[in-house]
C-alpha positions, 0 to 999 in steps of 0.5 A: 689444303682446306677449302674456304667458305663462308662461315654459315656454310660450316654451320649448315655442313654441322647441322646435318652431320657432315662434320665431326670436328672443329677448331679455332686457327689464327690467322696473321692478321692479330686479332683474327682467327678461322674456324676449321672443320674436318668433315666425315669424308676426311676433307677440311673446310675453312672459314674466312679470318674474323675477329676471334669474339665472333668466331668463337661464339661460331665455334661454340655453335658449330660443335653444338650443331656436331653434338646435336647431328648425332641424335637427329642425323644419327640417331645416336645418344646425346 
């Protein structure tokens, strides 16, 4: 089971390297999605349903922060 927080709470989980994976799942409201992200630990972290336009572009920042943690956390190639 997943934990919900908010969703700025994911991005900063991302910025500092604790997130290796993220994805959309929809939600039952139409039109609504959550963003979830599987953290290092093996844990999962879940936002609240958005509208599927906003979470997306969420989505698209989330998995740039990934890929940017691993050069500045890491210290690991782009």
């Amino acid at each position: 089971m997943a934990r919900r927080l908010p969703s700025i709470y994911l991005e900063g989980l991302a910025a500092t390297g604790h997130v290796v994976d993220a994805r959309l799942e929809e939600c039952e409201v139409p039109g609504r999605v959550k963003i979830v992200c599987r953290l290092r630990d093996g844990g999962l972290v879940e936002s609240q349903c958005i509208d599927e336009r906003g979470a997306r572009r969420l989505l698209f920042s989330i998995k740039e922060y990934i890929r940017l943690s691993r050069v500045i956390v890491r210290g690991q190639g782009a």
